[in-house]
DRENFIVO-887226 format. One line per field, with one value per residue (C-alpha): residue number from 0; x, y, z. Coordinates in steps of 0.25 Angstrom, whole numbers. Layout:
BEGIN
i <- c(NUM_...)
c1 <- c(X_...)
c2 <- c(Y_...)
c3 <- c(Z_...)
***
This chain:
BEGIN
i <- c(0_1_2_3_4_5_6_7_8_9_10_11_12_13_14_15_16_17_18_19_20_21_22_23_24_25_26_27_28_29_30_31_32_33_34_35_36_37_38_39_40_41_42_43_44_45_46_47_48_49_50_51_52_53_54_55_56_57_58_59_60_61_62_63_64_65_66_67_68_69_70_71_72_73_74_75_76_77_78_79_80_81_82_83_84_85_86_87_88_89_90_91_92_93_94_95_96_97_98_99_100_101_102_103_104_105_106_107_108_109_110_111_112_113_114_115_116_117_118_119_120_121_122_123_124_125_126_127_128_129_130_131_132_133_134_135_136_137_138_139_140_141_142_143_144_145_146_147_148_149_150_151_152_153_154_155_156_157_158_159_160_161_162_163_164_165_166_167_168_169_170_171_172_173_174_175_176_177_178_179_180_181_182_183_184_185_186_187_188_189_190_191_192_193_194_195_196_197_198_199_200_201_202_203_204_205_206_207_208_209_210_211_212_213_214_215_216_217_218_219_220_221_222_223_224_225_226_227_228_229_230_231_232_233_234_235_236_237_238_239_240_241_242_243_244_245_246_247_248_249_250_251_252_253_254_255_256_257_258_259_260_261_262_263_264_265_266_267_268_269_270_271_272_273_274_275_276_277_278_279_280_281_282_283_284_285_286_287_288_289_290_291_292_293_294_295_296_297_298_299_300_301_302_303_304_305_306_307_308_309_310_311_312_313_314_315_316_317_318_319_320_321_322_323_324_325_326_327_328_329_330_331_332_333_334_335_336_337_338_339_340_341_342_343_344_345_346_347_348_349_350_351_352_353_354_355_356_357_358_359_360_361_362_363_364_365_366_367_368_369_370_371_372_373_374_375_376_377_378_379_380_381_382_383_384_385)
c1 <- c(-129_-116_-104_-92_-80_-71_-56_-43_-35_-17_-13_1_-1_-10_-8_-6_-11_-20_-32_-29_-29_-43_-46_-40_-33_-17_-11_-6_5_-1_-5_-22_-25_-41_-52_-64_-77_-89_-93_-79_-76_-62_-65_-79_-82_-90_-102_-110_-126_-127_-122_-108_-99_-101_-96_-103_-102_-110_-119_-122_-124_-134_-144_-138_-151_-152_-137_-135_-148_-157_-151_-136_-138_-143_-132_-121_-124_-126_-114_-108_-102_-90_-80_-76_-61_-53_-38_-26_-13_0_5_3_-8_-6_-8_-21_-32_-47_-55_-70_-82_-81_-65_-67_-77_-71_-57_-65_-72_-60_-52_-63_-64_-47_-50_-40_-43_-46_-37_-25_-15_-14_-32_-36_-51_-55_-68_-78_-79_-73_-66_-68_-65_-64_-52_-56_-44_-45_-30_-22_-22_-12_-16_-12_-27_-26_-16_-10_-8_4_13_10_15_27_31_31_40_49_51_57_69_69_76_67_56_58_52_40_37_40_28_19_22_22_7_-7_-11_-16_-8_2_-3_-5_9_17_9_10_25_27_20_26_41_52_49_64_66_54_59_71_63_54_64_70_56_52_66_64_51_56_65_55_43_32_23_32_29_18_26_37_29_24_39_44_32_33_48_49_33_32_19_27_28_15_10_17_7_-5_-11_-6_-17_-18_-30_-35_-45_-59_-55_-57_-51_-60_-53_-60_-58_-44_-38_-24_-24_-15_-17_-4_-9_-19_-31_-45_-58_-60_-74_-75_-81_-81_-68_-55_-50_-40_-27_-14_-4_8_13_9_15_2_-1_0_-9_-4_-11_-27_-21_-19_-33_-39_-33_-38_-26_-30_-26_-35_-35_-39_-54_-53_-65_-70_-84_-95_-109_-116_-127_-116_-113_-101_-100_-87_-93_-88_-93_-95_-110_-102_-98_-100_-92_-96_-93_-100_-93_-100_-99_-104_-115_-121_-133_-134_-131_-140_-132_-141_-147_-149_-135_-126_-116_-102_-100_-86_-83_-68_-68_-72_-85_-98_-111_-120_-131_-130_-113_-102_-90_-77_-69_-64_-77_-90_-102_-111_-125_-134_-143_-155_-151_-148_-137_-135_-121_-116_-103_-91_-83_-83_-90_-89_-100_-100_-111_-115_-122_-135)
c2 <- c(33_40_45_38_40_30_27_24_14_17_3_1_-4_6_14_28_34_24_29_43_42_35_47_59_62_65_53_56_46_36_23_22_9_5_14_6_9_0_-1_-9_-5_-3_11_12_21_34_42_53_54_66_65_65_52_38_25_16_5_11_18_5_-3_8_3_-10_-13_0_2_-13_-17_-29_-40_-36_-35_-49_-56_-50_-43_-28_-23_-19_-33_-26_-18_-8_-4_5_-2_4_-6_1_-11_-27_-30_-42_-54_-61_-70_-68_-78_-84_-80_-93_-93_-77_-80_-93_-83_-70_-81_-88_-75_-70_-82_-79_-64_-60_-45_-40_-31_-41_-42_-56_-55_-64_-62_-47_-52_-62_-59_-63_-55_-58_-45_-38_-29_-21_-14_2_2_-9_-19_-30_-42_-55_-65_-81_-92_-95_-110_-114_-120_-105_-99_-108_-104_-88_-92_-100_-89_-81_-90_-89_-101_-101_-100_-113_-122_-113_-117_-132_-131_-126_-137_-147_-148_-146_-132_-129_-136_-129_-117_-119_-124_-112_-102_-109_-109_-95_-91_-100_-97_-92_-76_-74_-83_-78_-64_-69_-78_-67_-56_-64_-67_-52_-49_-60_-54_-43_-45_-54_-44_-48_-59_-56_-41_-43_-51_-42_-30_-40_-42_-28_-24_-37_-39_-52_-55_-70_-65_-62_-77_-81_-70_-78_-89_-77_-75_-59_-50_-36_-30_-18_-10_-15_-28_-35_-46_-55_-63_-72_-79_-87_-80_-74_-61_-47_-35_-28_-15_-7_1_-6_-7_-18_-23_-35_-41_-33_-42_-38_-53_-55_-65_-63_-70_-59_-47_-40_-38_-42_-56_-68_-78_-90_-103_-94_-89_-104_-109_-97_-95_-103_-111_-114_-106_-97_-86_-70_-67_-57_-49_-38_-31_-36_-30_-23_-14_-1_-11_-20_-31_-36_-51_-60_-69_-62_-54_-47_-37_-34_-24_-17_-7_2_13_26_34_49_47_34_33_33_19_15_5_-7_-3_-14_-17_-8_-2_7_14_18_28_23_33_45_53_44_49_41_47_61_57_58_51_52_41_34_39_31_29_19_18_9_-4_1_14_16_24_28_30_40_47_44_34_20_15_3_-4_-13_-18_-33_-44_-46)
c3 <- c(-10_-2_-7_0_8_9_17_8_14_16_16_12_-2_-6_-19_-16_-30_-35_-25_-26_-41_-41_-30_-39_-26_-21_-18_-3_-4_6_0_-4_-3_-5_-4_5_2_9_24_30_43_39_31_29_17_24_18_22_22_27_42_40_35_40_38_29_37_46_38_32_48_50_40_33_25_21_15_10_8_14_4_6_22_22_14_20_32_37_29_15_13_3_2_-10_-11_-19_-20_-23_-23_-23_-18_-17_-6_2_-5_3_1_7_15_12_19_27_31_35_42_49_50_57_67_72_73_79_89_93_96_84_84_70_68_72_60_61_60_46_45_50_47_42_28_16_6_-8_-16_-30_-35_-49_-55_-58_-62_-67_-54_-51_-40_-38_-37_-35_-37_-49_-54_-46_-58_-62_-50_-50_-62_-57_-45_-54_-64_-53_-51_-35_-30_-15_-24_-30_-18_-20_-35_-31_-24_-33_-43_-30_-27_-35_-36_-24_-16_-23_-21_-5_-3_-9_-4_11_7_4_16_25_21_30_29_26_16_8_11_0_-8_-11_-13_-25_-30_-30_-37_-47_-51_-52_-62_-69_-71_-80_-71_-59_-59_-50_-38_-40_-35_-23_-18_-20_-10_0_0_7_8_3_-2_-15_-18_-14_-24_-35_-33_-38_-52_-54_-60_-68_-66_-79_-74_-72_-69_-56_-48_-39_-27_-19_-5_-5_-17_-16_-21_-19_-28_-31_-37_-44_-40_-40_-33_-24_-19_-6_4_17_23_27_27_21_23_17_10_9_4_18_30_37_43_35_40_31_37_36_23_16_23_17_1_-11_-17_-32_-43_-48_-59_-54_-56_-65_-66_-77_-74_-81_-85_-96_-89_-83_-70_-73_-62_-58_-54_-42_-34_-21_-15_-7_-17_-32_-41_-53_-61_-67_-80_-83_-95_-94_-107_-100_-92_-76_-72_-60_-49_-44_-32_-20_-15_-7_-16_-17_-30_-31_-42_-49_-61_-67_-60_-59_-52_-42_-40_-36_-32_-40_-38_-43_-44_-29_-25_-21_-13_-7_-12_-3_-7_-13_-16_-32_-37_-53_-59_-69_-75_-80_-73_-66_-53_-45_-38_-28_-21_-15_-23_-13)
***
């Protein structure tokens, strides 16, 4: 197994205590958004078998059989088909949705086919992966996940007594749910900029003053002024993650995280298309062909097992997520061998092996290769379903 290396990301919404807290370093005063661990070209995580560092990435397209193992190889290819992350929210991300395997893959052909060049803002599918992903809450986390019932949501826009909002809840209460759902999201989208600049600024007042179940949106207008992403967050269940739990979003599902700090497992995509509370591009006709309008309640998720490894399940061979909690009396618990794997150390100080990690701290164990844990503390796995 190799002890890692791996690249913090300074994007704008980035925490910049969170990460260095988890690190036991000085903040430096620039935001620290996610810590990537895997093999994405991006940052590839780095590790050192005794001729200096390389890249995982290409470590692993040296000898893919060998570092992933024959089964994983030939389900998804000849590399590490997820991404581990450390996310630190200081503010609201974008609000976004993620495309299936089948829409990614029919977006990246046809950008591909019109010679749209990757790194062009306008660019939807960098790729042609989906991107289905797992967020487990370290610290208290907030983040919005899936549409609520629109009479619901109707309600939320009613209780802020915005006049221009009015044609908005008409709407909803004008067709069935996703319908409904479809047509104000469309309208939100579609509005004169200006207009919505206003409209938005009364909302964020309004809820504002309000408090309580309009906290969260608040916090959404005061760092988009203007953005009508802000109104079409109000069509979104809001959600509190507690430590140790986990939220599961699929393909088509609306979803921002506002802030917290938690791990973050994925398929190996940067699709992603977005809804608002960005200055990037907003494709919105690929963004209505791509989400999921029906009402649909957060999948909550809480870690399940009884034998030192607790799974967080979802439906996805991509990735897998577990946990495991070490107490310093118990026995050496061994990992199951057979898949590649990232073991990411979150708290207190664990041994792997002959490594001992502190917490931000991991490495990368290959597929047939076993590893035994000890300690005090908390380890994250992930690893593939082959």
């Amino acid at each position: 197994m190799d002890r890692l290396t791996n690249t913090v990301r300074p994007y704008a919404w980035g925490s910049t205590t969170l990460i260095p807290e988890l690190l036991g370093t000085e903040p430096t005063g620039e935001p620290q958004a996610e810590m990537w661990l895997g093999a994405h070209p991006g940052a590839p995580s780095r590790l050192d078998r005794g001729s200096g560092e390389t890249a995982l990435s290409e470590v692993i397209a040296a000898d893919p059989e060998r570092e992933l193992g024959a089964a994983t190889v030939a389900k998804f290819g000849p590399r590490l088909p997820f991404l581990l992350k450390i996310l630190a929210a200081g503010a609201p991300l974008s609000l976004q949705v993620h495309p299936d395997l089948a829409q990614a893959r029919e977006g990246h052909a046809d950008e591909e086919r019109r010679s749209v060049p990757v790194d062009a803002p306008h660019r939807n599918y960098k790729d042609a992966n989906h991107k289905p992903e797992l967020i487990c809450a370290l610290t208290p986390f907030d983040g919005l996940c899936g549409f609520r019932p629109p009479l619901e949501a109707a309600d939320l826009l009613s209780g802020l007594e915005v006049d221009s909002l009015k044609p908005y809840v008409d709407l909803l209460h004008a067709h069935p749910e996703e319908a409904a759902l479809r047509e104000m999201l469309t309208a939100v989208l579609s509005a004169d900029r200006e207009q919505m600049a206003g409209t938005v600024a009364e909302a964020t007042a309004a809820a504002t003053r309000l408090g309580g179940a309009y906290a969260p949106y608040a916090v959404l207008g005061h760092h988009y002024p203007g953005d009508p992403g802000v109104i079409a967050a109000m069509l979104l269940n809001h959600v509190r993650l507690q430590p140790g739990e986990a939220m599961f979003l699929g393909a088509g599902v609306p979803h921002a995280y506002i802030s917290g700090l938690g791990v973050e497992l994925m398929a190996n995509s940067d699709n992603v298309l977005r809804c608002g509370l960005t200055p990037k591009h907003v494709d919105v006709p690929e963004l209505l062909r791509i989400v999921k309008f029906e009402p649909s309640e957060p999948a909550l998720l809480r870690p399940e097992g009884e034998t030192g490894e607790e799974v967080y399940e979802t439906p996805i061979d991509e990735f897998r997520l577990s946990r495991f909690d070490l107490a310093p009396a118990a026995a050496p618990v061994s990992v199951p061998a057979g898949t590649p794997q990232i073991l990411l150390c979150t708290a207190g100080s664990v041994r792997v092996g002959e490594l001992t990690l502190a917490p931000g701290e991991s490495v990368f164990v290959p597929a047939g290769e076993m590893a035994e844990l000890s300690g005090n503390g908390t380890v994250f796995r992930a690893t593939v379903v082959a």
